[in-house]
N, C-alpha and C positions, 0 to 999 in steps of 0.2 A: 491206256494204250490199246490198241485193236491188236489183235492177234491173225493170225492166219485163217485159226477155223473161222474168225465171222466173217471173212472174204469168201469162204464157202459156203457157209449157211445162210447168209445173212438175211434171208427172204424168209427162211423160216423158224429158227430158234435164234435170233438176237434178242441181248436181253439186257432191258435199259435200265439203269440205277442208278446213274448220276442226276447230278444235280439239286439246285439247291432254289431256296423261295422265301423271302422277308415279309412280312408283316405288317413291316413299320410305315406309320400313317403320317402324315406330317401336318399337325393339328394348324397350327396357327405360327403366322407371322408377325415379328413386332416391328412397330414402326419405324422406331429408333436402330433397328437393326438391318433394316434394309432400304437404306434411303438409294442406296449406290447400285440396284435395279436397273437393269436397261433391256426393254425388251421390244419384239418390234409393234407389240400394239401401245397403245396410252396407260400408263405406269398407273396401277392402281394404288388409293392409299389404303397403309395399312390401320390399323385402330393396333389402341393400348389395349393388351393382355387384361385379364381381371385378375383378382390374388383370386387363389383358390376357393375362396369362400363365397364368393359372389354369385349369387343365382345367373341360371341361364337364359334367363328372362332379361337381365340385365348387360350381359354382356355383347361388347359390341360384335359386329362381324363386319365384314367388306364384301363391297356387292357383289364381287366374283365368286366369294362363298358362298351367299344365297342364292346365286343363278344358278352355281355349281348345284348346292343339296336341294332345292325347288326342285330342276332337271331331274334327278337320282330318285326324290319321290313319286316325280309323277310316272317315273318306268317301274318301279318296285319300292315295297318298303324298305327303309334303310338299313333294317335289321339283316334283309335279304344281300344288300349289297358286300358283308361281312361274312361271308360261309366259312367254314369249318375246309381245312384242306381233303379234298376227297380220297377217302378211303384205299388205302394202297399206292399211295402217289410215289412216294420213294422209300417207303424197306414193307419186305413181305408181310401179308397179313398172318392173323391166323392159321388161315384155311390153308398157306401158301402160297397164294396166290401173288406172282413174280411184281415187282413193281416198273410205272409202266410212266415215270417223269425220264422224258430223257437231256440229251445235254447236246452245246451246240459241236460240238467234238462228234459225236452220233450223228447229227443230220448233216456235217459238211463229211462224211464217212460215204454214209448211205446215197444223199443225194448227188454227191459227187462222182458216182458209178454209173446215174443214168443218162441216157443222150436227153437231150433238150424237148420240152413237151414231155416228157415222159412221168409217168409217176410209178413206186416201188409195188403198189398193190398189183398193178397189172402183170408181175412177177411171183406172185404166190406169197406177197408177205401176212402172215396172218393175223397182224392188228393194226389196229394206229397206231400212233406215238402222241406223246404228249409234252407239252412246253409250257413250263412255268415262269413269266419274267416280266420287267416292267415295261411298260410301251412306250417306244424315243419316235415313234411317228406312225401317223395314219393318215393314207390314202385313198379317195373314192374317185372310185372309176365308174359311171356310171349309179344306174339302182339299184345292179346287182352283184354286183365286185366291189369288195372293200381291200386293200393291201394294207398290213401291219408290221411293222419293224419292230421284233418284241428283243429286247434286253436278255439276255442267256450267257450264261458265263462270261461276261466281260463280253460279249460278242454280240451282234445287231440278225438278227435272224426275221427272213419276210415269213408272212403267213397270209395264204392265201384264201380268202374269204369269200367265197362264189355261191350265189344262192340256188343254181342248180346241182351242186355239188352236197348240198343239207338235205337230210333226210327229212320229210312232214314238215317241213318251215315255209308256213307263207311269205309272200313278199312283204306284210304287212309288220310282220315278228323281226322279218329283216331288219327294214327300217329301224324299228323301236330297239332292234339292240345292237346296233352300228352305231345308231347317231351319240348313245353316251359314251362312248368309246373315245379317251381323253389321255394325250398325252402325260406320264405320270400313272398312271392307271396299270395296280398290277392283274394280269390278267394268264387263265388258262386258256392254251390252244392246243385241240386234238385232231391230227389229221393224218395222213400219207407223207410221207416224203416224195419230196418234188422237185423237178426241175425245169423252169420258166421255158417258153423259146427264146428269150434273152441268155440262158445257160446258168439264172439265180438260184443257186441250191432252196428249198423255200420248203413250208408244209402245206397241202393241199387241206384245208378243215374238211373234217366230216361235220360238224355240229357248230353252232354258234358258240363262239369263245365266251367263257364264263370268268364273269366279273370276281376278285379275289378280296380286290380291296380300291376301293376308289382314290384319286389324288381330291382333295377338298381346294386343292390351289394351284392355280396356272404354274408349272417352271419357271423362271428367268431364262431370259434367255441367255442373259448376261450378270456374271457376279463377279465382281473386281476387288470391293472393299475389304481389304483385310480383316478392320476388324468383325464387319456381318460375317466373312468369313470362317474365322474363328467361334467366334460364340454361336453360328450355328451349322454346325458342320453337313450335318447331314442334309442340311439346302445347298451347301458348297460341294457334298460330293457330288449329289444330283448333277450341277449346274458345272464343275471343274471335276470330273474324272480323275486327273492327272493328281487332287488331293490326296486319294488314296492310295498313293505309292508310295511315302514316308509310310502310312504304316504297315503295308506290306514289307519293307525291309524294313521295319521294325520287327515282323516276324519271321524272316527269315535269318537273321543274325541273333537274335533268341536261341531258334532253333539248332543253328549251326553252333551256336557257344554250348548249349545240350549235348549237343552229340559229341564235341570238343574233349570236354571234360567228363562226359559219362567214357568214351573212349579210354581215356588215359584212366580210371579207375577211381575218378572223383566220385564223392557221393552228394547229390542234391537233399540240404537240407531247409527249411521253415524257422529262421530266429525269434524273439518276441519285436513286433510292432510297438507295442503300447510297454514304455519300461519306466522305473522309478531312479530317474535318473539320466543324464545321456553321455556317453562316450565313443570314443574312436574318432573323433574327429573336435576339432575348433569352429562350434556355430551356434547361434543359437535356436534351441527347439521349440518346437509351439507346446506347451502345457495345455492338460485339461485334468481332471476329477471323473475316477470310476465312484458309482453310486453304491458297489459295493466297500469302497476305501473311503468314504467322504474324511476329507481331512489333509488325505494326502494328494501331495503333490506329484503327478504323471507327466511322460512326455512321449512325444512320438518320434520312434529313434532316426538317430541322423547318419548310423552309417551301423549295420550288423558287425560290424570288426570285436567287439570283445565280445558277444556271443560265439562266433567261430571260431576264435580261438579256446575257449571255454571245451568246446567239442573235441579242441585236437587236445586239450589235455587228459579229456576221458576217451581218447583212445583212438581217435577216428583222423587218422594220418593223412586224408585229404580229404576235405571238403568245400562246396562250395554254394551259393546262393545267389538266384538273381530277382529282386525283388524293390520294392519302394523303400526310399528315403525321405526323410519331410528336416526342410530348414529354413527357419523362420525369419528369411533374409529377403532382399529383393528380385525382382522380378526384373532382367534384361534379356538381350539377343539370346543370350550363351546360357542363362538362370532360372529355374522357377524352383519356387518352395519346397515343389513334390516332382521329384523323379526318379527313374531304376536306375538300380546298384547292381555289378556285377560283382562280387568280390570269390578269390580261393584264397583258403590255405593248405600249404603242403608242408608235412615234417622234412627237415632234411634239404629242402630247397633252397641254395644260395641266391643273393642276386643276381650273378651270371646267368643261372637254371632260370629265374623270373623273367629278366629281358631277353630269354630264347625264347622262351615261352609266350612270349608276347610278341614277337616278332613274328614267331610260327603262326601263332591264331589271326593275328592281320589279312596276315597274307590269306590264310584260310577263308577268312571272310572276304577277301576281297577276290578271289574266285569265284567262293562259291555266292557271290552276288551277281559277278559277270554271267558264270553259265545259268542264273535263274530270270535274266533281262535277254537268254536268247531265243528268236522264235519257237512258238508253239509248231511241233513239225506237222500236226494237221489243218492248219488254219489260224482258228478261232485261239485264243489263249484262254488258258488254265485259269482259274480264280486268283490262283496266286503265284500268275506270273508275272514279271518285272517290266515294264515299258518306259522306256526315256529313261533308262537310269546314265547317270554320266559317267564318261570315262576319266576317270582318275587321273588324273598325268604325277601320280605316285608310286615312289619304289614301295609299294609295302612289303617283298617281301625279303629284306632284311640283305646280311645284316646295315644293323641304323649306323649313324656316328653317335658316338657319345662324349659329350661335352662333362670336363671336369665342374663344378659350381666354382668352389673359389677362386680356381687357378686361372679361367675362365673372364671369371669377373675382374681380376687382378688386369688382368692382361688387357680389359675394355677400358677400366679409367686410368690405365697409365699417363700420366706418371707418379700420382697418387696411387697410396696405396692403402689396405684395409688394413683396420684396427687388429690386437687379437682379442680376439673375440670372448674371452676368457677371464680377460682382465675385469677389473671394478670399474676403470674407467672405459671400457669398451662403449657404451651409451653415447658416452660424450664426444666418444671419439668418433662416431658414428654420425655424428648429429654436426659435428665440424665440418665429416670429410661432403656432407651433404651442400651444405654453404658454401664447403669448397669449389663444387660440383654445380652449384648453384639448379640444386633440385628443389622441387618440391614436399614439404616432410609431409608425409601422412598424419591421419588424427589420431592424435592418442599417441605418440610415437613409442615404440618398444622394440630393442632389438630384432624378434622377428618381424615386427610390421616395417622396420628400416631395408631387412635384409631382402624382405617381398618386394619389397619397391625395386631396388636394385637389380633385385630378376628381371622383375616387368619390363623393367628400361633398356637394361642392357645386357640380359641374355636369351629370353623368350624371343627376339624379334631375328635370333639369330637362328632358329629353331623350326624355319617353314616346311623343309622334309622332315618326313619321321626322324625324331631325334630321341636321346635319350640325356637328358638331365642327372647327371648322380653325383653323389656323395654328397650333398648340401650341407652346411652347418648342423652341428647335431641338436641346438637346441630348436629347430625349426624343427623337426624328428621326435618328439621325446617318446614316442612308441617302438623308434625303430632301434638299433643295437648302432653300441656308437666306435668309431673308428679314430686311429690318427691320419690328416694327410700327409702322406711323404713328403710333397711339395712344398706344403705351409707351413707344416707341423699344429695344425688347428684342429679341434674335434670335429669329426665331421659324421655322418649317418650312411651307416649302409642301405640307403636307397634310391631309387631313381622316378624319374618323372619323365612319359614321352610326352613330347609334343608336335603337334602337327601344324605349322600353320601358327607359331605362337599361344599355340590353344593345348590346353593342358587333355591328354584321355586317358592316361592311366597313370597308375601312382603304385610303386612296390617297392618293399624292405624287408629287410634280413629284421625278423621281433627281436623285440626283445623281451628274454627269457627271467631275467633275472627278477626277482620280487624288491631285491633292495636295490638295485638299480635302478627299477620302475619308480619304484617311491621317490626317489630324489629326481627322476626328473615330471615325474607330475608337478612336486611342490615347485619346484622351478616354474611351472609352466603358470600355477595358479598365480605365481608374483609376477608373470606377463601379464594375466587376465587383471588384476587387480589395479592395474594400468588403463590398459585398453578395453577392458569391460567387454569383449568379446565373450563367445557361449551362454551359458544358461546363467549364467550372475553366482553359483554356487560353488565359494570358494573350501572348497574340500575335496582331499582325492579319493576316487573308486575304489572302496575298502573292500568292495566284494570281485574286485577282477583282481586286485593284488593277493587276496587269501588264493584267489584260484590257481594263481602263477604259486602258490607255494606247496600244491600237488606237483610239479612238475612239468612244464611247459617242455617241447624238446626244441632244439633250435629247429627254427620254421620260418619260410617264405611267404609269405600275403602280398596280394595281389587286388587292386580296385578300379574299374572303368567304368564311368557312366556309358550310360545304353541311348540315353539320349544327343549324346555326341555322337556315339555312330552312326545312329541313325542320319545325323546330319551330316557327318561325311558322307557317308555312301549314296546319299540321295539327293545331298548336291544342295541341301538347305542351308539359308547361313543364319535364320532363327527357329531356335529350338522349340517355338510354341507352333510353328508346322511340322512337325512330327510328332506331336502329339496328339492325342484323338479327338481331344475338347479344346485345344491351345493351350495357354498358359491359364495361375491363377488370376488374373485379371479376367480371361474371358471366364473360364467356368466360373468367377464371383460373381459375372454381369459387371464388373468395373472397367474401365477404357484402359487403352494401352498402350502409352504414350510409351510411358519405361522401356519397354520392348527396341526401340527403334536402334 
């Protein structure tokens, strides 16, 4: 933000430090990857990649790339086209000497103060300024005026390129370093701030813009296909902008869940990734073999939940972690293998305490995402400011309805009713009232996989505003503390599940603290799995989280939301492999992504 003194000074001590400047080159395009090109010259083809081994003699190129690095040789050597960022560009040198990249927030500041024609030198500024960004167009006007729209913070900034305006530059130097000047092309420009007689805020060069980094390939001008999309993003950001707004509120609801729970007096902790074994959750995990353990069998964990509680038993009364999950399942709209976990645990928090707590942080994020999608108040927008984000037509900020499970379900397939649930022959009675019902069973059938179904059907759909799901069957639960219903008189689980939209984003329960408690409902749970063959195939319980519950767990609240669902709430996405940075595991495999749809 501008402050007052640089409205006073600004001609002679303003002092420029923003901004930013990438690197990144964009080598080669694959064939197969971008058939769905539409641009307004004749669509070039691309050639097949070589494996990495392949001499460079042998691999292929397309002829836009040889025009392109032909061209780049015959101006300089190629090596030349690659320079080192110049010295002091953005943080002080050694000597001190102030750094002197500035930002488009700076030039619609400055430029903005002067009348038309005018430029800031003619007012005692005592440097240039300088602009680092990629170039989204270039204009020639004549032989001796080139016009450039360079890319700066999210923002399109002209740059005026006048051959009487360069110091010692022949007409001739002109020429030869305008004409490679290519959209895509990252590029420096040092000059005055200016102001057109059109009234375009712009920079007047002192010096001929200096080449950063070359594009080696035309832009599209058009990219539609999902999946080239996906597997290659960084030509989709180039080409769609608007992609990188899924992960910008991807980091902004990061950040706001940060300050959430650093606020409240949570502690951000690091669990193990790589464990001998997995738990806290029903899925199966991907295995692999550390070279230091050969023999044993590793897995990549599917949810940090008995790591963290682990910590609240040695002492540490909230905690929390936001970090990756890996589940070795499939790949749809709403699924991929690898996504972020938010999860807390608090001592002492009931489920009441949980679903305020979750109501409160909604709403939190859903502010604090409106006020970061509203204008930049000088202009140009911040790197990480929000555009096109949609308006919700959701109450998120509470309080939700909350729907009984059983009482609930009772009440949708009246005049039938449900088993109890407890009995020996619950299974069968389950599997009747199905036929009754004349539903489809699931594979593998087993009480919870009957009782999920039955959600599916006929309670999730009733669930489009934030809702909250509680007290479910307790064997659907076996980690959470188990209840009687008033209602049913059935065992049920002190926990809840919101859903938004039918769609599940977060999941919390009262633990359960007991060790001989826990033991019987694992072994329970392993005579589900021995059924339906869900998880890691390893029928045995967690002998090392049950020793730990017999330190003393104290009664505690946990708390779990994917990060990848909000992202697609808030950003208006309805598949989760666009709000991610690479798509889903099909694109980052190279595999197609049919699943997805």
């Amino acid at each position: 933000m501008m402050t007052t003194k640089y409205k006073r000074t600004v001609a002679n001590d303003f002092c420029f430090g923003r901004g930013s400047m990438s690197h990144h080159v964009v080598r080669r395009l694959r064939p197969h990857l971008f058939h769905a090109f539409r641009r307004a010259q004749p669509v070039r083809v691309f050639s097949h990649a070589p494996p990495l081994a392949q001499s460079k003699k042998s691999r292929e190129v397309t002829h836009d790339y040889e025009k392109r690095v032909a061209q780049l040789e015959a101006h300089k050597p190629l090596a030349d086209c690659y320079p080192r960022a110049p010295l002091g560009l953005t943080w002080p040198t050694s000597s001190g000497e102030e750094p002197n990249l500035s930002s488009a927030e700076d030039l619609h500041y400055l430029a903005g103060a002067l009348e038309k024609g005018e430029t800031l030198r003619e007012n005692g500024m005592d440097r240039p300024v300088s602009f680092a960004g990629r170039i989204r167009a270039v204009r020639t006007a004549g032989s001796k005026l080139v016009f450039i729209d360079l890319a700066c913070d999210d923002a399109s900034l002209q740059m005026v390129v006048q051959l009487d305006q360069l110091k010692d530059v022949t007409p001739r130097q002109f020429k030869d370093a305008t004409r490679v000047i290519r959209k895509g092309d990252w590029y420096l420009v040092t000059g005055w701030p200016h102001r057109t007689e059109r009234g375009e805020p712009s920079v007047l060069a002192t010096e001929l813009p200096t080449m950063l980094s070359p594009s080696l390939h035309q832009i599209p001008e058009t990219l539609e296909d999902p999946e080239t999309r996906a597997r290659s993003r960084h030509v989709d950001m180039l080409v769609n902008p608007a992609s990188i707004q899924p992960l910008l509120v991807r980091h902004h609801i990061t950040h706001r869940l940060r300050e959430y729970f650093n606020e409240n007096h949570f502690v951000e902790v690091s669990t193990p990734i790589i464990t001998a074994g997995a738990g806290g959750a029903v899925a199966r995990p991907f295995e692999t073999e550390a070279t230091e353990l050969q023999g044993q069998t590793l897995n990549l964990r599917i949810a940090p939940e008995l790591w963290l509680k682990r910590l609240v038993v040695g002492g540490m009364r909230r905690v929390y972690e936001i970090g990756p999950a890996f589940r070795n399942e499939g790949v749809d709209a709403t699924h991929n293998p690898e996504f972020t976990i938010c999860e807390f645990y608090e001592a002492f928090a009931t489920l009441d305490n949980l679903m305020f707590r979750t109501e409160y942080l909604l709403g939190e994020l859903h502010s604090h995402i409106n006020a970061c999608g509203q204008p930049f108040p000088y202009g140009p927008e911040s790197p990480a400011t929000l555009s096109g984000v949609p308006n919700l037509d959701l109450n998120l900020k509470g309080p939700y309805p909350r729907l009984e499970f059983l009482p609930t379900l009772q009440n949708q397939i009246r005049p039938h009713r449900l088993p109890d649930l407890t009995s020996p022959t619950a299974l069968d009675d389950l599997l009747t009232l199905f036929q009754t019902l004349n539903r489809p069973l699931p594979a593998n059938p087993t009480l919870p996989r009957l009782l999920d179904t039955l959600s599916a059907t006929y309670l999730e759909p009733l669930c489009q505003s934030p809702t909250f799901l509680i007290h479910p069957p307790a064997l659907l639960s076996p980690l959470a503390k188990t209840l009687t219903c008033p209602t049913t008189g059935q065992a049920i689980a002190a926990r809840a599940e919101l859903l938004i939209a039918g769609r599940e984003y977060a999941n919390m329960y009262e633990e359960e603290n007991s060790p001989f408690a826990q033991r019987a409902k694992l072994e329970q749970q392993l005579a589900f799995r021995a059924v339906d063959r869900e998880g890691d195939g390893r029928l045995q319980v967690d002998e090392r989280y049950l020793e730990a519950l017999e330190w003393g767990l104290p009664p505690t609240g946990g708390w779990g939301c994917g990060v990848d669902r909000l992202v697609m709430l808030f950003s208006g996405r309805e598949k989760l492999a666009d709000c991610l940075a690479f798509g889903s595991l099909r694109h980052v495999a190279g595999g197609g992504g049919a699943g997805e749809k």
